[in-house]
C-alpha positions in Angstrom: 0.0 0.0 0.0 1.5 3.5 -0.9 2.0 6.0 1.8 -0.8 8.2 -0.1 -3.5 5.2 0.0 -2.7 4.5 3.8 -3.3 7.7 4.6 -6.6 7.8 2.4 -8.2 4.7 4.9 -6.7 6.0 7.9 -8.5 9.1 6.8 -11.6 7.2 6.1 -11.8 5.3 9.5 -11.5 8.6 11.6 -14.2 9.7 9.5 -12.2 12.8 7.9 -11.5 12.4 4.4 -10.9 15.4 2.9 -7.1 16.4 3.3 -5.7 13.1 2.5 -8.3 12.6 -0.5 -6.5 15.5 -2.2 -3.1 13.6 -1.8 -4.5 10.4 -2.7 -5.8 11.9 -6.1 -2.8 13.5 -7.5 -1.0 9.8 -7.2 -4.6 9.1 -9.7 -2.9 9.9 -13.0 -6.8 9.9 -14.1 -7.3 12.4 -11.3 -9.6 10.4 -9.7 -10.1 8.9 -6.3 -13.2 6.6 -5.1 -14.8 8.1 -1.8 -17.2 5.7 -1.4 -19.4 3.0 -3.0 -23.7 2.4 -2.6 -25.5 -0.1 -2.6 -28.2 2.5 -4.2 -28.8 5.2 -6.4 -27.2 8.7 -5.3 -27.7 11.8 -6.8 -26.4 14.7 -4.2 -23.9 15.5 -2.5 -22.6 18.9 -0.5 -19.3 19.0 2.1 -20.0 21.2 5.1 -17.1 23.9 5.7 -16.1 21.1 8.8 -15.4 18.3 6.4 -18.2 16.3 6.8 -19.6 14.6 3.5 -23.9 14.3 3.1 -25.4 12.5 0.5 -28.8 11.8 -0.5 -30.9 9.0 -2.4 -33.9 9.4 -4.6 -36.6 7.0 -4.8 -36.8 6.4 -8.8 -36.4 2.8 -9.6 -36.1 1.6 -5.9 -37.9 2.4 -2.6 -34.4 3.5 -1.2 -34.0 2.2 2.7 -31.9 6.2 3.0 -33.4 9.4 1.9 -30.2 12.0 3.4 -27.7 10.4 4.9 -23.7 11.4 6.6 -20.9 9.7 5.5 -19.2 8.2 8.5 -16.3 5.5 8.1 -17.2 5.4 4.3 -21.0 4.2 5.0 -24.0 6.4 4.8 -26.1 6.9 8.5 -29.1 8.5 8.2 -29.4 12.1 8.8 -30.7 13.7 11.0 -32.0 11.0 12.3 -34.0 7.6 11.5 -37.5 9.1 12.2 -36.9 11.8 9.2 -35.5 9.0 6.7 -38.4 6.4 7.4 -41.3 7.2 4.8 -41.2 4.5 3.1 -43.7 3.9 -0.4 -45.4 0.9 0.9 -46.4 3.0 4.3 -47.6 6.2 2.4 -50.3 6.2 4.0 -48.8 5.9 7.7 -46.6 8.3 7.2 -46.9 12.3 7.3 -45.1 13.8 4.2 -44.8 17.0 5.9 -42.6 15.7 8.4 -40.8 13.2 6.4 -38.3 12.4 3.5 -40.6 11.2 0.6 -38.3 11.4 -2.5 -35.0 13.6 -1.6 -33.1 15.0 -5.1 -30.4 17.0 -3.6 -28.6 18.3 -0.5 -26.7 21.2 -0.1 -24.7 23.1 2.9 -24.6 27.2 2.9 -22.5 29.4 4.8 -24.7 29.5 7.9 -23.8 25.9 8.5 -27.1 24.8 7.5 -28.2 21.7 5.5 -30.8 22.2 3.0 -32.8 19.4 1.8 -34.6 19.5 -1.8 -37.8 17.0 -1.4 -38.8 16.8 -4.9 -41.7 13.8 -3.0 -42.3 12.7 -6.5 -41.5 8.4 -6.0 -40.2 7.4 -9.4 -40.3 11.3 -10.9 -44.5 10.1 -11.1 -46.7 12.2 -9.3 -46.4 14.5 -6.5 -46.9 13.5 -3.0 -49.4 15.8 -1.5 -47.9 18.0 1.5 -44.6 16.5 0.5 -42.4 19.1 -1.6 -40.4 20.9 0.8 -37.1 22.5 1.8 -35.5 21.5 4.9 -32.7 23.5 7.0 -31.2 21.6 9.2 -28.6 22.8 11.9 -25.1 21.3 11.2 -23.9 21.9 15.1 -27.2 20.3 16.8 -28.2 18.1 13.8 -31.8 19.2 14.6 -34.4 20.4 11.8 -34.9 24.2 12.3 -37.0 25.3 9.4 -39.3 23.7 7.2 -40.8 25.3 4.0 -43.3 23.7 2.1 -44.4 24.4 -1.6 -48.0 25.2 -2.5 -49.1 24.0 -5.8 -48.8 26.9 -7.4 -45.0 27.1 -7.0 -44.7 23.0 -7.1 -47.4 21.8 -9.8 -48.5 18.1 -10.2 -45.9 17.1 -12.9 -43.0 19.0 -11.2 -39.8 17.5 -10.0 -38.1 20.1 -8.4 -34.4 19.4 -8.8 -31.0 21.2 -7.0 -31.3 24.5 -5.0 -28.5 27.3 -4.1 -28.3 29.7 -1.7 -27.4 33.1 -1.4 -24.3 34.1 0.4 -26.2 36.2 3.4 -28.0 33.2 3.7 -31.6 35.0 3.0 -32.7 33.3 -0.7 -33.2 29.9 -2.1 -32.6 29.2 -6.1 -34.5 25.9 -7.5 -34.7 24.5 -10.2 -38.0 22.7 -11.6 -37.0 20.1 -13.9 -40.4 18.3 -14.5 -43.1 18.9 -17.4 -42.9 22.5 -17.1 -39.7 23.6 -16.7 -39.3 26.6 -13.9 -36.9 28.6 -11.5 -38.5 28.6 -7.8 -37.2 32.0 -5.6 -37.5 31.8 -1.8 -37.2 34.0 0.7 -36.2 31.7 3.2 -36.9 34.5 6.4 -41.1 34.2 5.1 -41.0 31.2 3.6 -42.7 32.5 0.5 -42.2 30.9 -2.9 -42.1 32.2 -6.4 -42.5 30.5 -9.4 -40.8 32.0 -12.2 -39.5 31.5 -16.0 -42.2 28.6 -15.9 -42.1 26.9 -19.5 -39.6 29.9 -20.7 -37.5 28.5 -23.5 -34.2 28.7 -20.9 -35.9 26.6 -18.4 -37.7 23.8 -20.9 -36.1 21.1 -22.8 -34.4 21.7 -26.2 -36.5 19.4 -28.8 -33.0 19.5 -31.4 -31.2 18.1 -28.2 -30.8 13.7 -28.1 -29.2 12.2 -25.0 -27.0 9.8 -25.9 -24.5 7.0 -23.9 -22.3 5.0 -25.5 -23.1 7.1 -28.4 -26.4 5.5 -28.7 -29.9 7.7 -27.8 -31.0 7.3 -24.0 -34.4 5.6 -24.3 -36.9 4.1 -22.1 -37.9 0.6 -23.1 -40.9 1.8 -24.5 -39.1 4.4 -26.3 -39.1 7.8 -24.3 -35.8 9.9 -24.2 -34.8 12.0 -21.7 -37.3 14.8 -21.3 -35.5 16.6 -18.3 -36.1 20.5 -18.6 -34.0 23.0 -16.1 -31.5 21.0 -13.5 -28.2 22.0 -12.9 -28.1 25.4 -11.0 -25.1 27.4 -10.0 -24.5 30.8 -8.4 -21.5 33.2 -8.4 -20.0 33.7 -5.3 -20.6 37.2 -4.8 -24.3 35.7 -5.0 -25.4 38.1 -7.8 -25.9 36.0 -10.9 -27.5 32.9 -10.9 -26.9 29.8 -13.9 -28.9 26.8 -15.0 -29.6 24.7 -17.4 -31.8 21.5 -18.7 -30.4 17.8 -19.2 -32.1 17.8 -23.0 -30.7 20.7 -23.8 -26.8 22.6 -24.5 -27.4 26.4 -23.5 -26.0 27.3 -20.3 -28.2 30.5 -19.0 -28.2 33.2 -16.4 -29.5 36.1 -15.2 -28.7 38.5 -12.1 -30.2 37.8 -9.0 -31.5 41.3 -8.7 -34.3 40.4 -10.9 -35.5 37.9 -8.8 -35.5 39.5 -5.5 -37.5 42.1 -3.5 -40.5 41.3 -3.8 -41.5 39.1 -0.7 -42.4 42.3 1.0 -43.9 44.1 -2.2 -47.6 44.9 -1.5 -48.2 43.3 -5.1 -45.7 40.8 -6.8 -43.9 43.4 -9.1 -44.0 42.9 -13.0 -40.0 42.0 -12.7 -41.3 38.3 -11.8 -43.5 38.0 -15.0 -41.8 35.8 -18.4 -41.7 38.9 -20.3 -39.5 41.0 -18.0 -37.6 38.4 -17.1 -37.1 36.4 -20.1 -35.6 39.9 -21.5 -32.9 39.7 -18.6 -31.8 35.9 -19.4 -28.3 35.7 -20.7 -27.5 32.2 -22.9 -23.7 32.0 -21.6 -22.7 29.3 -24.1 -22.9 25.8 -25.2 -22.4 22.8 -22.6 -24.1 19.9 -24.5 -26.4 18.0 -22.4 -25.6 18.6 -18.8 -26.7 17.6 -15.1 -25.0 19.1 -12.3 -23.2 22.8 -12.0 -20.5 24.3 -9.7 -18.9 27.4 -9.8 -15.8 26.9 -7.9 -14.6 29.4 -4.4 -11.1 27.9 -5.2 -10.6 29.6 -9.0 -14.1 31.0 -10.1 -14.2 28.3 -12.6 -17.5 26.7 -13.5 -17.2 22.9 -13.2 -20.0 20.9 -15.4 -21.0 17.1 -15.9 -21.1 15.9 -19.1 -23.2 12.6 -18.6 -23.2 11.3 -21.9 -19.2 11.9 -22.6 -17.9 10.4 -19.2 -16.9 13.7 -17.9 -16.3 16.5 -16.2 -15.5 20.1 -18.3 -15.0 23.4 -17.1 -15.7 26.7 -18.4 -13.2 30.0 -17.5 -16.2 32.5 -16.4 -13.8 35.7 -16.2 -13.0 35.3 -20.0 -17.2 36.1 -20.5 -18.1 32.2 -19.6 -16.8 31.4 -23.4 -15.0 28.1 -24.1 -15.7 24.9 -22.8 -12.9 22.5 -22.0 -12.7 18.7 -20.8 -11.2 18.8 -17.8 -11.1 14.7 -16.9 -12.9 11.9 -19.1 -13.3 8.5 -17.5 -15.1 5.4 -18.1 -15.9 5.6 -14.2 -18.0 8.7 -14.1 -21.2 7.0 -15.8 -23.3 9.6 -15.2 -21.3 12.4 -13.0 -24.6 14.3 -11.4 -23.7 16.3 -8.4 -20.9 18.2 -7.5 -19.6 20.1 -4.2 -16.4 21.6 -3.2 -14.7 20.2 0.2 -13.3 23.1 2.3 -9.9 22.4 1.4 -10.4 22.4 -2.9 -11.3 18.9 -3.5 -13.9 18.7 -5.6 -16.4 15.8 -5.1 -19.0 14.3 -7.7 -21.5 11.7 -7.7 -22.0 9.0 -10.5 -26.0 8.0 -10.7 -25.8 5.8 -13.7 -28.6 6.8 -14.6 -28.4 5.0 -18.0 -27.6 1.5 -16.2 -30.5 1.8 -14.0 -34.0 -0.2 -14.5 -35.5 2.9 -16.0 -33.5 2.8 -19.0 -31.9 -0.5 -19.3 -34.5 -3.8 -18.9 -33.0 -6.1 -16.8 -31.1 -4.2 -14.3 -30.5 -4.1 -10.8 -33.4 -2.4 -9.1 -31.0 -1.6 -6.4 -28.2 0.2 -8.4 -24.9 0.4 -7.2 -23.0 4.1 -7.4 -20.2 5.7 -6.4 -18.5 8.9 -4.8 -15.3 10.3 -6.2 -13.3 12.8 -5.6 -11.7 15.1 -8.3 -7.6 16.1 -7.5 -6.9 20.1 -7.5 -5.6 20.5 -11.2 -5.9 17.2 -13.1 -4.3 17.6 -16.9 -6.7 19.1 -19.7 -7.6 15.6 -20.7 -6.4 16.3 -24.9 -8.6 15.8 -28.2 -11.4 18.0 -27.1 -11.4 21.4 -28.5 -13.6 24.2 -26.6 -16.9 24.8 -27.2 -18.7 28.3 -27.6 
């Protein structure tokens, strides 16, 4: 065993991974280092400015045993506790969806030291679970849920999914992304709790029809032949907080706009004309081409934008101080089937989360219902991986 891969499970056993994970990566000539494996299908992932590493599990093919869960020792405990991660489908009528994890899509941790939850409560991306889409804060020094905000079904509709969430650097505003039916941007004002749908079925939030997901260069089809039909998903937000980037799965234009436009009106009298299509969709910038992409990260380390490319096996960035043009491969690998989520670790180390979506049971007939995934971990500067010219 080297001294680098010692270090990475002596890490792993005291339960902090992230120092040593950088070290073990840049031995990776791929750039590439295995956190963790599950025995289920993972899409987020966040890293808490302590270290510690929180995933989640959607239920799509499987009724997943873990909605949120810590990584402690290289396994996943549920979090915060066992009561919050035990809705189960079979018991959906035991169980309160208000106070419960029905169907978790993402996790992320902000600069308060919070950990918000995206409950999407749509089992198998099907319909919505009434009283179940919500936003969760929980508090990462007592672990205890402090603030729960539900979404009416104005702002969550019955063939919505909402998707991956960011929040504003004071802390005050959620960003969501709706990546079901009708694609949307969801605005919170997390003091008040109050929701606002916006860009609802604006071309930058829907899917792009001249767009074909592929895999191993073949379309991405159901077995009764749907593609993917995933409208706005990834969702990223400059670290000054004031512009805010997304974009769908079926589709290749990155877009963003400045936050400005989507707040200040929680405590308007009357919902101001800024939040209508017209005004808004006039603000919306398309920032450049990405392909089909899932998740987004706009990195505190160098200000670069970090993006999945799903059906190419990688990872590409994009230099946002040259204007967000050109898009470059940063790492290609046979082992990220399906990168989704991303999160930066406090030390650099950037972590992403492989779903395989296109190996699961909704794509491929025959497959696990329980489908294994993986955890990995990205080293500081991995080479420009070569043959792949930027994209504008």
């Amino acid at each position: 065993m080297t001294a680098a891969r010692l270090g990475l499970a002596l890490s792993l056993l005291s339960g902090v991974a992230a120092p040593a994970l950088a070290q073990e990566a840049a031995a990776d000539p791929a750039g590439l280092t295995k956190v963790a494996d599950f025995a289920h299908q993972v899409t987020g992932v966040t890293v808490a400015r302590d270290g510690r590493i929180f995933v989640n599990f959607p239920r799509w093919s499987e009724d997943a045993p873990v909605s949120v869960a810590e990584l402690k020792d290289g396994k996943p405990v549920p979090y915060p506790d066992a009561e919050w991660n035990s809705w189960r489908n079979a018991r959906a009528d035991e169980v309160d969806p208000k106070t419960h994890f029905v169907c978790v899509q993402s996790v992320v941790a902000d600069a308060q030291d919070r950990l918000w939850v995206v409950d999407a409560a749509a089992p198998a991306m099907a319909h919505v679970v009434k009283d179940g889409p919500k936003l969760v804060a929980i508090d990462l020094k007592t672990n205890q849920v402090v603030k729960t905000i539900p979404f009416d079904t104005d702002t969550v509709l019955q063939a919505s999914y909402i998707n991956d969430v960011r929040i504003s650097p004071d802390g005050k505003t959620a960003y969501l992304t709706d990546s079901g039916a009708e694609g949307a941007l969801i605005v919170v004002d997390i003091d008040s709790g109050a929701a606002k749908r916006v860009l609802s079925g604006h071309p930058s939030t829907m899917p792009d029809r001249t767009v074909t997901v592929t895999y191993d260069g073949q379309p991405l089809r159901r077995p009764d032949g749907r593609g993917v039909t995933f409208s706005a998903d990834g969702i990223a937000l400059s670290p000054d907080g004031k512009t805010l980037y997304w974009q769908a799965i079926k589709g290749k234009t990155l877009y963003s706009l400045p936050t400005d436009a989507l707040t200040g009106w929680a405590t308007a009298a009357v919902v101001p004309e800024m939040l209508t299509n017209r005004t808004l969709g006039s603000k919306v910038v398309a920032v450049g081409e990405n392909g089909p992409a899932d998740g987004l990260l706009i990195a505190r380390k160098d200000g670069r934008m970090y993006v999945t490319s799903p059906q190419d096996d990688a990872v590409k960035v994009r230099d946002l101080a040259q204007g967000g043009a050109g898009l470059t491969t940063l790492i290609r690998d046979p082992r990220l089937r399906w990168p989704d989520t991303f999160s930066e670790g406090p030390d650099g180390t950037i972590y992403v989360t492989t779903s395989h979506i296109q190996d699961s049971a909704d794509y491929k007939p025959g497959a696990p219902i329980s489908l294994p995934t993986e955890l990995w971990a990205i080293r500081a500067n991995p080479g420009e991986a070569t043959g792949s010219a930027p994209r504008r």
